[in-house]
C-alpha positions in Angstrom: 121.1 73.2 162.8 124.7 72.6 162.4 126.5 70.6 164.5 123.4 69.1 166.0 123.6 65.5 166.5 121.0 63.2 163.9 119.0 62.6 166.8 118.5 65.7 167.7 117.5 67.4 164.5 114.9 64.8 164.0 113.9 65.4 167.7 113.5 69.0 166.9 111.7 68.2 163.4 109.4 65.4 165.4 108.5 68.6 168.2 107.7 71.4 165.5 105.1 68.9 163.9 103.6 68.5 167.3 103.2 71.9 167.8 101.8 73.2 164.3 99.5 70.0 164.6 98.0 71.2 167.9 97.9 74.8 166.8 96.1 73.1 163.5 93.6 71.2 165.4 92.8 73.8 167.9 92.1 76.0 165.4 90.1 73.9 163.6 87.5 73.3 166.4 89.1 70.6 168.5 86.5 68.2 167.4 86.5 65.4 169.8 87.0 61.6 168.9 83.5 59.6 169.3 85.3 56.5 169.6 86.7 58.2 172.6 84.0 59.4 173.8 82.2 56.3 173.5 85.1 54.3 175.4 85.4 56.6 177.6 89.1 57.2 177.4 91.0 59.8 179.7 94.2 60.7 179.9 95.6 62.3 183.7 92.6 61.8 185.2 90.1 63.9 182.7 93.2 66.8 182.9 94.8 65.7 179.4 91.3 65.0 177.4 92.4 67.5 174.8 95.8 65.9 173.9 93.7 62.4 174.0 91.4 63.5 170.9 94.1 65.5 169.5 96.2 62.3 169.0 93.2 60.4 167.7 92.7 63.5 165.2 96.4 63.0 164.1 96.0 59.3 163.7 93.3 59.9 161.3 94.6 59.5 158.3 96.6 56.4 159.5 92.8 54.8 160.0 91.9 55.6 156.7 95.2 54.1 155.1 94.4 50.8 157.6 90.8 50.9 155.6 92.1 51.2 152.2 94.6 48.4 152.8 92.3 45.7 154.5 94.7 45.8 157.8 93.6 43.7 160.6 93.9 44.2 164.3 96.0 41.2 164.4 98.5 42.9 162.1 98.7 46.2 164.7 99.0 43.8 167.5 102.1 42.1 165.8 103.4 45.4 164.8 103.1 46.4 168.5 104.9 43.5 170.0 107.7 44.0 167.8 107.9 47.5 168.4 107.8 47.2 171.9 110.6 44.1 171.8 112.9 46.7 169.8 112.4 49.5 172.2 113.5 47.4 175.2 117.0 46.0 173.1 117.7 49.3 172.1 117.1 50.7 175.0 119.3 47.9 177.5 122.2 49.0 174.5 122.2 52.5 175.2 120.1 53.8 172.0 117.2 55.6 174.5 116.3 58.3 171.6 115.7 54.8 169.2 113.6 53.6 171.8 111.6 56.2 172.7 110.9 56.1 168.9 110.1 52.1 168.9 108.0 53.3 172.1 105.7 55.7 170.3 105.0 53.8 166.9 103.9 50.5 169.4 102.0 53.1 171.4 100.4 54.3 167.5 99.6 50.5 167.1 97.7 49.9 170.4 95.8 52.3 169.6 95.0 51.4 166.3 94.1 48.0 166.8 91.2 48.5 169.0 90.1 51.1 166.5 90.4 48.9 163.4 88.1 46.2 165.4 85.9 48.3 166.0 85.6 50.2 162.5 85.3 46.4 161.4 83.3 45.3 164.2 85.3 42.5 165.1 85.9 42.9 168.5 85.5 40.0 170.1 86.9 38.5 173.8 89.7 37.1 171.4 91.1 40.6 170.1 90.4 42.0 173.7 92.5 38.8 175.3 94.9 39.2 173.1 95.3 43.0 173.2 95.5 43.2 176.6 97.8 40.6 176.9 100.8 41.8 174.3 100.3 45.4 176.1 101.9 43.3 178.9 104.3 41.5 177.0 105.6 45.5 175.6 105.7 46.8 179.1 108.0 44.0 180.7 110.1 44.6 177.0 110.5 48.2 177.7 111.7 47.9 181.6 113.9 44.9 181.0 115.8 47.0 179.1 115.8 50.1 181.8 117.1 47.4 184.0 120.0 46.5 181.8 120.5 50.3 180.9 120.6 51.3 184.2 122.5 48.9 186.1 125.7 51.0 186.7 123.0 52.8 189.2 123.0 51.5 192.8 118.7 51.9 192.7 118.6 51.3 189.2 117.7 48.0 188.5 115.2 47.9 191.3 113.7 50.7 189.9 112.7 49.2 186.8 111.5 46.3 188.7 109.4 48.5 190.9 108.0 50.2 188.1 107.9 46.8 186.0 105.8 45.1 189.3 103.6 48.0 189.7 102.3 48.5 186.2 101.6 45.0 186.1 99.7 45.5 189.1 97.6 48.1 187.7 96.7 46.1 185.4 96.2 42.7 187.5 93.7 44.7 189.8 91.5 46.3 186.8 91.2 42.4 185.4 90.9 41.0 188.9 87.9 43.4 189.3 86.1 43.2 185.8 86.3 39.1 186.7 83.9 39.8 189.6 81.5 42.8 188.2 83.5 45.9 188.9 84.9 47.9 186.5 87.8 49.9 188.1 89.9 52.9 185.9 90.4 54.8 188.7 94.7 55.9 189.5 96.7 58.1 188.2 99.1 56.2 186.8 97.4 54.0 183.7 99.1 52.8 180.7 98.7 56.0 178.4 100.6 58.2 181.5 103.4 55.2 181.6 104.1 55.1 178.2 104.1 59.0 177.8 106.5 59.2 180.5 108.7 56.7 179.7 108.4 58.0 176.0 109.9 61.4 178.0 112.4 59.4 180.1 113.7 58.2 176.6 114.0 61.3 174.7 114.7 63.7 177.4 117.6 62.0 179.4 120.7 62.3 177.3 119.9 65.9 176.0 118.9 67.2 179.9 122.3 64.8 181.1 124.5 67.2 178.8 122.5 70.3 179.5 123.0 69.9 183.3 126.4 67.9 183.4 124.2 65.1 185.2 125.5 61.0 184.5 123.7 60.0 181.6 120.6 58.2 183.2 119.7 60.1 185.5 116.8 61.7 183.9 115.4 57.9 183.3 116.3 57.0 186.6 113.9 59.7 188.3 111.1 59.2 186.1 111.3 55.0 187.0 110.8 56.3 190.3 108.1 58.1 189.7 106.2 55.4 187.6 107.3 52.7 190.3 105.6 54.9 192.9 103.1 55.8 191.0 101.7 52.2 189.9 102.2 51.2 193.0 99.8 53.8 194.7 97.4 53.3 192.2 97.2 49.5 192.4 96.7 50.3 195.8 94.2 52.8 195.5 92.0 50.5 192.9 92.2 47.4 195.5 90.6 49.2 198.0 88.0 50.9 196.0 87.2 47.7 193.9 87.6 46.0 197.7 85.0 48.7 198.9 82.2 48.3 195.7 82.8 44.7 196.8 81.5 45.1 200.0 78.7 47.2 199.1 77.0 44.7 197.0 76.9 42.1 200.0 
């Protein structure tokens, strides 16, 4: 790998882990996550199950390490925020591979701090309050910085914002309907599929930029578009259907 940039190499390293993990877990049954199961979690609509409880078998031994060391959901939720507030500076500076990192390992603790209440059974309105909350907090983090990164684009910046006003959306119209009795996660374009594909956008645009002789960006720019769309459609589609359940009950 001579000549590759650091980046790259640990890109490469980081992709060959993924694959012999999935080869790994596929071979060893594919057992599905109960926690999963039991929350009902989906990832593209039901399409992406399989890479759902094949992350949650690779976080594994991260849940018994949480265990052993008495970690709290409080602690991942910190460790989330942070993340996320690093991956939108490094990100408005340039760093996109650095923040597609910080991206994943506050995508990790989400994850984990749900799980770790629930292994403890302390979930409570509190944790889910506060979980919810600091997942907004990271998103805003993470498209600030797309709007500083690319503001040398005419659409840029108002890409981010539509893709920073439609996630928040999303989520607005799920709490808006749980507050009145209807529990919505219908759309597309959730948090899991925004985070993957800004994940993407991060790793992806500099090496595709050089491959294709695009302006470095580019790649990012696209997929904002995408999510802005996106969220938006599905904030859409969830007001009516909430809207529609709504109705019904009168």
């Amino acid at each position: 790998m001579k000549g590759l940039r650091p980046s790259a190499v640990v890109f490469l390293a980081a992709l060959a882990i993924i694959v012999l993990s999935l080869v790994v877990y596929a071979a060893s049954g594919s057992r599905r996550d109960p926690d999963a199961d039991r929350r009902g979690s989906r990832f593209l609509m039901g399409a992406g199950d399989f890479l759902v409880h094949w992350f949650l078998w690779a976080l594994s031994p991260l849940d018994r390490l949480a265990k052993a060391l008495g970690l709290t959901p409080d602690a991942f939720n910190v460790g989330g925020l942070l993340f996320g507030l690093a991956s939108g500076i490094a990100i408005g500076a340039g760093h996109l591979e650095l923040g597609g990192w910080a991206i994943l390992l506050g995508g990790v603790c989400d994850v984990m701090d749900g799980r770790v209440a629930r292994a403890q059974q302390v979930s409570s309105p509190y944790g889910a309050f506060i979980d919810s909350t600091l997942d907004r907090f990271v998103e805003v983090f993470v498209f600030l910085g797309f709007v500083v990164y690319l503001r040398a684009f005419a659409y840029g910046p108002l890409l981010a914002a539509g893709a920073i006003t439609g996630s928040l959306l999303v989520s607005y119209t799920r709490a808006r309907g749980e507050s009145v009795g209807v529990l919505c996660r219908e759309g597309l374009m959730q948090r899991a599929e925004r985070l993957v594909l800004v994940f993407a956008a991060c790793l992806f645009d500099h090496p595709v930029a050089a491959a294709f002789g695009w302006r470095p960006g580019t790649l990012a720019l696209w997929i904002l578009g995408v999510i802005a769309a996106g969220t938006f459609t599905t904030a859409a589609h969830r007001t009516l259907w909430i809207a529609s359940r709504l109705r019904e009950v009168k």
